[in-house]
N, C-alpha and C positions, 0 to 999 in steps of 0.2 A: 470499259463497259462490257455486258455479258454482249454472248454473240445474238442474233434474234431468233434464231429457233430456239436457243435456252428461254431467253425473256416470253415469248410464244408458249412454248412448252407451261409453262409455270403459270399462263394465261388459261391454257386449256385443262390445265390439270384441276386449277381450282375449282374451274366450271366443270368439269366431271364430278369432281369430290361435293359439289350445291346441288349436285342431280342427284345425290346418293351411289355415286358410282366410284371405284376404287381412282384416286388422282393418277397413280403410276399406269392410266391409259391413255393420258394428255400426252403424249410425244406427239412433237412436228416434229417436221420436215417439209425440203425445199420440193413445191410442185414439180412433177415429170412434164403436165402440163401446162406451160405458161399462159397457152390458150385460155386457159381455162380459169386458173388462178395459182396466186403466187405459191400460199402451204397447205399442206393436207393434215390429215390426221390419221388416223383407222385403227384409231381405238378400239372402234364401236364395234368391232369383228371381235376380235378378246374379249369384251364385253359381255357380247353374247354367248359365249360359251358361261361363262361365269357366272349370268346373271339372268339366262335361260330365258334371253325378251333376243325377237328380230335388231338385228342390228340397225338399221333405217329408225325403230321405236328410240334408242340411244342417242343416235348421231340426231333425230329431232329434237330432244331434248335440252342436249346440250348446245346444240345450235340454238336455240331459245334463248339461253343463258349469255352466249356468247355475240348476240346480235345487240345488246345493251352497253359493251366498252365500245368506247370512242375508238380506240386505235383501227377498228377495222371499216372499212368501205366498205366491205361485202362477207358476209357470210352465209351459208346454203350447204345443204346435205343433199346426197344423191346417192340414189339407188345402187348398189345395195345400201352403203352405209357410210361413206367418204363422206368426210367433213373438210370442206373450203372456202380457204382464208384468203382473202387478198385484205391487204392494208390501207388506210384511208390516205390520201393525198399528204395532211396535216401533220399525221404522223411519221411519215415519211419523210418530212423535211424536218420533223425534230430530231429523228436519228442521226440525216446526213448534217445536222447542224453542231451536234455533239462528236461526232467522228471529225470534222472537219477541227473541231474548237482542241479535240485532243491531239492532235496534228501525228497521228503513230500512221494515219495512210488506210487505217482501217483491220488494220493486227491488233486482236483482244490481245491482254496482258493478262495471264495465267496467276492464278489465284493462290498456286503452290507450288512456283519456281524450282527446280530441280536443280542437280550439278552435275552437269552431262562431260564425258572425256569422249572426245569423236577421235577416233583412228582413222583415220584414211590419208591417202597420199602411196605411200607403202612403195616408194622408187629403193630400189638396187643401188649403192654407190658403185661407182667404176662401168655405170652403163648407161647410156645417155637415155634420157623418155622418148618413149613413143606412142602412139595412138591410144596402145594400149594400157596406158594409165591416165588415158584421158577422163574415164568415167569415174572413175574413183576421186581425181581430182574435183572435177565439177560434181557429181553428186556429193559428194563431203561435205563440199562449199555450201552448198545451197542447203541443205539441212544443219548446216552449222548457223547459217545466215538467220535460216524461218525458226530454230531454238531459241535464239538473243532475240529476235525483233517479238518474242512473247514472254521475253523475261526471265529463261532459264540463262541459270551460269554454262557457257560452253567452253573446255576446255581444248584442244585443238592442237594433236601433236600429228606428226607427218611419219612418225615410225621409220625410220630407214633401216633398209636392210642391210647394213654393213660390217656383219660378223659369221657371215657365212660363206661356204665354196667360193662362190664370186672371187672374195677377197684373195683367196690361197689360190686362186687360178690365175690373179691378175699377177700376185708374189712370184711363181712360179716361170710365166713367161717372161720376167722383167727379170727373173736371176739369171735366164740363157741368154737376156741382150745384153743383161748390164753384170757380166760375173765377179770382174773384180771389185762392184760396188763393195764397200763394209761391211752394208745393212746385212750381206748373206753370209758376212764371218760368223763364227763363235765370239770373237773378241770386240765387237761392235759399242764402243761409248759413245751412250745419247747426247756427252758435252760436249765431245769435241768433234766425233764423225759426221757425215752428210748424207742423206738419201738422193738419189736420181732426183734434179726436177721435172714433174711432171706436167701435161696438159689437156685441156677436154679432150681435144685429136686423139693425143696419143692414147689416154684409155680410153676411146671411142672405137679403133681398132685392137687394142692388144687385147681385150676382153673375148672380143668374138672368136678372135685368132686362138686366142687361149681354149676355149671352151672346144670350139671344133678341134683343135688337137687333142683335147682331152677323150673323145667320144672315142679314136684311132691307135692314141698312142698311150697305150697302157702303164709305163712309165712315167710319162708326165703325168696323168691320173693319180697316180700314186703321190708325187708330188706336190703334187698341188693339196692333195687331203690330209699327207704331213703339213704341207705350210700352215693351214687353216688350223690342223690342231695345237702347232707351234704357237701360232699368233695365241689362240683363246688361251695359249698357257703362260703368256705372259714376254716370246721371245724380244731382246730388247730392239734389234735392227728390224725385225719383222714387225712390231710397234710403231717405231720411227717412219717406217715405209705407210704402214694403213692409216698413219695421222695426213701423210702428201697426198694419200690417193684422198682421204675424205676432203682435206682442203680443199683440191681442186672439183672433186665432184662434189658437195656441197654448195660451193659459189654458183657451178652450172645451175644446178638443179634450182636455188633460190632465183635465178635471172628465169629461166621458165616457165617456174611459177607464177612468180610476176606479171608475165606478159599473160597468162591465164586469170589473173584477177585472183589467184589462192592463194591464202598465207596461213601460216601454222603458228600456233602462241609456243612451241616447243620444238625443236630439232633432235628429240631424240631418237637413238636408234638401239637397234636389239643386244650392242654392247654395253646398254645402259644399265642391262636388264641383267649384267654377266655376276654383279657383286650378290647377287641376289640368289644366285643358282645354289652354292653352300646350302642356304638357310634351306630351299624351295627341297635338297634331298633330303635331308634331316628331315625335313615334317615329313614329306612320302615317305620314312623308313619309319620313323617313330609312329605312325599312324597305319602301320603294316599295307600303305597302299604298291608299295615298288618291290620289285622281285627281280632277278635277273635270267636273264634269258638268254644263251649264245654268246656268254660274254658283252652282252648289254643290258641297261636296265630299264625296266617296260615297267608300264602301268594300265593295269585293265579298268575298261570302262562302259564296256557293255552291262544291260540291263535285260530283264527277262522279255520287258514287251518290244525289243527293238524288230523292225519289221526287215531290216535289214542285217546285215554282218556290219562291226562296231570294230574296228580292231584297236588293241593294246597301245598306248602312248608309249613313244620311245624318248625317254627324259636323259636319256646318255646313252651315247656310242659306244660300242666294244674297246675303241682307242682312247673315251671317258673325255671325248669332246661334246658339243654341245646340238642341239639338234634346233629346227625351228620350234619345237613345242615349248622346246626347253626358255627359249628363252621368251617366248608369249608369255608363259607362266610365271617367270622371273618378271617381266614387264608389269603382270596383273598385281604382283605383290607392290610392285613401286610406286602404281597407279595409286592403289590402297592405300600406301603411308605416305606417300606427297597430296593426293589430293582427296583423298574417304569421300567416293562419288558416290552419287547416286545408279548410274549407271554407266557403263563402255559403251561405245556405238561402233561397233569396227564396220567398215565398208570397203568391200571385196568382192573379186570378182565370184561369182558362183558356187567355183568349183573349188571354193577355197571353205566350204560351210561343214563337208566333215572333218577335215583338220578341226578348225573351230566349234565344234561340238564336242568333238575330244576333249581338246583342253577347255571350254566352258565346263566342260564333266568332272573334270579329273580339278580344277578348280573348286567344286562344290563341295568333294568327296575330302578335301586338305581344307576345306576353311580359308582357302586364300581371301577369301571376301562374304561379308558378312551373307545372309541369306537372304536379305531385303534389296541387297544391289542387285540390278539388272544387268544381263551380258546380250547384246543384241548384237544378232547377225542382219546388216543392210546387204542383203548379196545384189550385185548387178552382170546384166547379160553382156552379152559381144556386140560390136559395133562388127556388123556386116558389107560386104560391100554389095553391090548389082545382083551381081550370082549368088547373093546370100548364104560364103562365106566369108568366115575375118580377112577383112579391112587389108589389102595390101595394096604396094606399088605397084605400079607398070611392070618392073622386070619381077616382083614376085614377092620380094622383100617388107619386111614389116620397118611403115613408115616411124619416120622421126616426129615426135611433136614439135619441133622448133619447125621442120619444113613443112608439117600440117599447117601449122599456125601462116607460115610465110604465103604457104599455096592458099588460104582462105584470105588473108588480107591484100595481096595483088588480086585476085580474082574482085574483089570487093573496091579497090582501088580501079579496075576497068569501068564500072560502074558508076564510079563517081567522075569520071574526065570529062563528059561533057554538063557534068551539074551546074546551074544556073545559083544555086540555092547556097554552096559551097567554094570558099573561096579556096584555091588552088593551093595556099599556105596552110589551111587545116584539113585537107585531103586523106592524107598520111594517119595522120590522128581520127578522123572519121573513119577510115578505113579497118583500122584494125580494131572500132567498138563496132563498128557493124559485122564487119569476120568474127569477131567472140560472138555476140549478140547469134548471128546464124548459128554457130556450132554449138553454143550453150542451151539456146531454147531448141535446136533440133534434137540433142540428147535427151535433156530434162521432159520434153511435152510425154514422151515415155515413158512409162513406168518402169521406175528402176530393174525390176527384175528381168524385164524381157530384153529380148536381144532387138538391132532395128536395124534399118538399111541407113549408111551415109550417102545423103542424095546432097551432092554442094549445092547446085544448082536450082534444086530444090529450097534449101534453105536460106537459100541467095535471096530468094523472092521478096517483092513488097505485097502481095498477094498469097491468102490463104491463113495457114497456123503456122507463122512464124515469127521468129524475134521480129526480124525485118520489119513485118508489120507491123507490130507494137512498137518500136519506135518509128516507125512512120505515124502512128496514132496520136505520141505523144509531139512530135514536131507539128502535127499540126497543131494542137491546142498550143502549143508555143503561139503559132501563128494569129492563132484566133485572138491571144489575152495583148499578142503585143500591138495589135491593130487595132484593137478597143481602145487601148491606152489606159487613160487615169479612168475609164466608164465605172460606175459603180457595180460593185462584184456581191453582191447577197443573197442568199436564199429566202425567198419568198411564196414560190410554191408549185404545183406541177399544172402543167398546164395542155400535152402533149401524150398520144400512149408512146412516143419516143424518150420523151425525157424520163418518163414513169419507168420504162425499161432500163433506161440507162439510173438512175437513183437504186432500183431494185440489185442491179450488178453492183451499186457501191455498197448497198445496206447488207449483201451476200456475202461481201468479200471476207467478213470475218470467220465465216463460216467454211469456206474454205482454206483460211489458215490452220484452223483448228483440226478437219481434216487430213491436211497435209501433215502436222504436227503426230497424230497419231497416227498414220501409218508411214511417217516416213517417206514422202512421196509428193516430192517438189511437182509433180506435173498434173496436182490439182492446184497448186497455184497457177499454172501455166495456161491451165484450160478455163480459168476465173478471171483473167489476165486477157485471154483473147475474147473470151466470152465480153468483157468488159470495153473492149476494142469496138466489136463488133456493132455495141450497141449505140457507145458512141458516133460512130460512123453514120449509121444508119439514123440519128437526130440532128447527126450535122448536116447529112443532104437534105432531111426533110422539113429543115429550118433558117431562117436567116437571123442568124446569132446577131450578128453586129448591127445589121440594118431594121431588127425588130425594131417597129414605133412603138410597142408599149412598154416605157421606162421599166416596169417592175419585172416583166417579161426577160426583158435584153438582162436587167440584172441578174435575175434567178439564174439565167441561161450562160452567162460568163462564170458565174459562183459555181455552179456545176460544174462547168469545164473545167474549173480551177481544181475539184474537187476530184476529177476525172484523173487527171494529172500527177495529184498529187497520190491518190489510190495506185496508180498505173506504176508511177517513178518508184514506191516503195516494193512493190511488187515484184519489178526488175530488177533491184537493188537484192532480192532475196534470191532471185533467180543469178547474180553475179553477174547482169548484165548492165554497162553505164549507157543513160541515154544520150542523146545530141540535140542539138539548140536545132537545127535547121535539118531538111534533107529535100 
């Protein structure tokens, strides 16, 4: 079903177009004040430029027009020229009766389906996650989640990064532990030789160790940027070796994603993108975009209105290894011939949008993808701590996401010890959907771009705008439907300005998916979500659901809840948070 400010829209437009007035002045939109009434218009402002009449003479007019459909309870014009709509009781329960019968939770289904590739994830192998790919995970998710639940195809790869430095930094300290391993011979056979076995631990330190010696020790620097060129040329031991590092970091990486609730339909990474780089020069050379510069080869891609300096792609190293552009670009042609999307969504942190304007540029300028696909940058901010800088430990260090996770679900497990509500057997399991539930709506309520403070304790709460709350919302209606029992559950009609509010938060809810869908920005589900909470709450105190004497009442009043619930549960389920039967 459309959402109702379209179905509205297309109400007002006609009754503009029976006035004599141009249709494309009928836009709704959802009132600023509910006080007042549900949707507005203000046409009737455009109008009068156009049609050279006081706006108030318009908005009378079509107010006229529009006081004779059924679906509205109230319509009225006001000074200057605002036209308001509030909806009739009747109609109101036809809609939540058709949202309820389509059982989607109240997510329109898009009329022109797309085929979306979301990038995000973007972990390093050989280096364990931390805080800081937390937002890329959960924003990914969650706009992976609200693309499907409207119908577009989403495709969903995690991009690893395991064909860069990292890699020849980890080769490099593992050839001074392990010297007489094979893999560092010239003579190294993939049949019969063995590489070191490796584990999380061990490259959980040897990476850091590597890196920091790299920064010091100008020899090892060096080594390690041979290794990396070896490996991308194909060396056989130094292959053998980046296949153990991937297995074991691989396995990590999918175990903590897991406990995050994120999964990827693809595991590829930027050496996927390697067979591809051949083809990706040739067109730069054949299409005179590449040149060489200092013994490397660059691609310029600045333009004349850039307001800033634009600098040159470097599509090959001076040593004719591979760079990160390089192999984005290699990746874009892949994207192209496995899956001719309609659009990339890459999600990244910030400061990652001139790289990716680059190569979106230098993309354009070779034809890697047709001119009708879309390249979107979803950039997101830093998680901040108190002092409103990045996120660190105690002693200074930037946290692990396996012990983020562990520190939010004990902290959440204190919580629940003396719960009445929860048996001691499923504590453990409540605990860690409530510790996501906190860290997932406390990220998401934000819009992705900005940076925000982690307040745990904050988002611990059952009070306010947080997860917490909304499944505390949704436990009770557990409560409410299991207590009624077999009671009959129908919509029969409004009866309450509570219930009226809470029906208006379900009949909105589409409208804020469709928002969200176009900019990208899970945290008008969030705030359509608490808004929805909110209003529930506020007709459950002001009602006795269960103990209503008016059978048609007590029904309506359960069928809502139910409706409540199920709006609530879909909504969560896009935000990647699972709810709980009790709390």
């Amino acid at each position: 079903m459309k959402i109702i400010t379209e179905v509205l829209t297309e109400t007002v437009s006609a009754a503009f177009e029976k006035a004599g007035y141009d249709k494309a002045l009928g836009m709704v939109g959802i009132s600023d004040r509910l006080d007042l009434c549900q949707f507005q218009c203000n046409g009737a402002f455009a109008g009068a430029k156009a049609y050279r009449k006081a706006p108030f003479v318009i908005a009378e007019e079509v107010t006229e027009i529009l006081k004779e459909n059924p679906i509205f309870g109230d319509v009225h014009w006001v000074k200057p020229g605002f036209i308001n709509m509030t909806l009739s009781d009747e109609y109101m329960v036809k809609i939540m009766k058709e949202i309820a019968a389509e059982g989607r939770g109240g997510a329109p289904e898009v009329s022109n389906p797309r085929k979306i590739v979301m990038d995000y994830g973007g972990p390093n192998v050989a280096k364990s996650l931390h805080i800081g790919h937390l937002r890329s995970a959960i924003i990914g998710e969650s706009v992976k989640r609200l693309a499907r639940a409207l119908g577009h195809e989403v495709i969903a790869d995690v991009h690893l990064g395991d064909w860069g430095l990292q890699i020849g930094l980890v080769i490099a300290e593992l050839s001074e532990r392990f010297p007489g391993e094979k893999c560092f011979g010239e003579d190294f056979d993939p049949e019969k030789d063995s590489v070191p076995e490796l584990t999380v631990d061990m490259l959980g330190e040897i990476y850091p160790t590597a890196s920091a010696k790299s920064k010091t020790d100008e020899e090892f620097s060096k080594k390690a940027h041979l290794a990396t060129h070896e490996l991308q040329r194909g060396r056989a031991g130094y292959t053998a070796l980046w296949r153990e590092i991937l297995r074991v970091s691989v396995s990590d990486l999918k175990n903590n994603y897991s406990h995050l609730g994120v999964d990827f339909d693809y595991w590829y990474g930027e050496s996927d993108a390697d067979k591809y780089i051949p083809e990706l020069l040739e067109i730069l050379q054949s299409k005179g975009l590449s040149r060489e510069s200092e013994g490397a080869l660059i691609a310029d891609v600045a333009e004349e209105d850039d307001k800033a300096p634009m600098p040159p792609v470097i599509v090959q190293k001076s040593d004719r290894s591979s760079t990160y552009a390089t192999t984005d670009l290699g990746t874009i042609i892949q994207r192209e011939r496995d899956f001719a999307p309609d659009e990339i969504c890459y999600v990244v942190d910030n400061r990652q949008e001139l790289h990716l304007t680059q190569v979106f540029r230098l993309s354009r300028k070779a034809g890697l993808v047709p001119d009708e696909t879309k390249l979107t940058i979803l950039g997101f901010g830093t998680i901040n701590g108190s002092d409103g800088k990045p996120y660190k430990t105690r002693d200074g260090g930037v946290m692990r996401l396996s012990d983020l996770i562990n520190t939010v679900t004990e902290a959440s497990l204190t919580r629940l010890a003396d719960s009445e509500k929860v048996a001691a057997d499923d504590r453990e399991e409540y605990a860690q959907k409530l510790g996501m539930a906190a860290i997932k709506f406390g990220d998401l309520i934000n819009h992705r771009s900005k940076d925000y403070i982690f307040d745990l304790d904050k988002f611990l709460s059952a009070e306010g705008k947080t997860g917490i709350y909304l499944l505390y919302t949704v436990s009770r209606i557990n409560s409410v439907l299991k207590k009624a029992g077999d009671a009959p559950r129908e919509l029969h009609g409004l009866y309450t300005d509570s219930d009226r509010e809470v029906a208006l938060a379900i009949i909105t809810a589409g409208e804020a998916y469709a928002g969200a869908m176009r900019e990208y920005a899970p945290n008008i589900i969030c705030e359509n979500a608490y808004k929805t909470a909110v209003a529930y709450s506020r007709f459950y105190h002001e009602n006795r659901i269960i103990d209503e004497p008016d059978p048609e009442r007590r029904a309506s009043w359960l069928a809502l809840s139910e409706l409540v619930r199920e709006v609530l549960t879909k909504q969560l389920y896009v935000l990647g948070i699972e709810t709980v039967e009790n709390m």
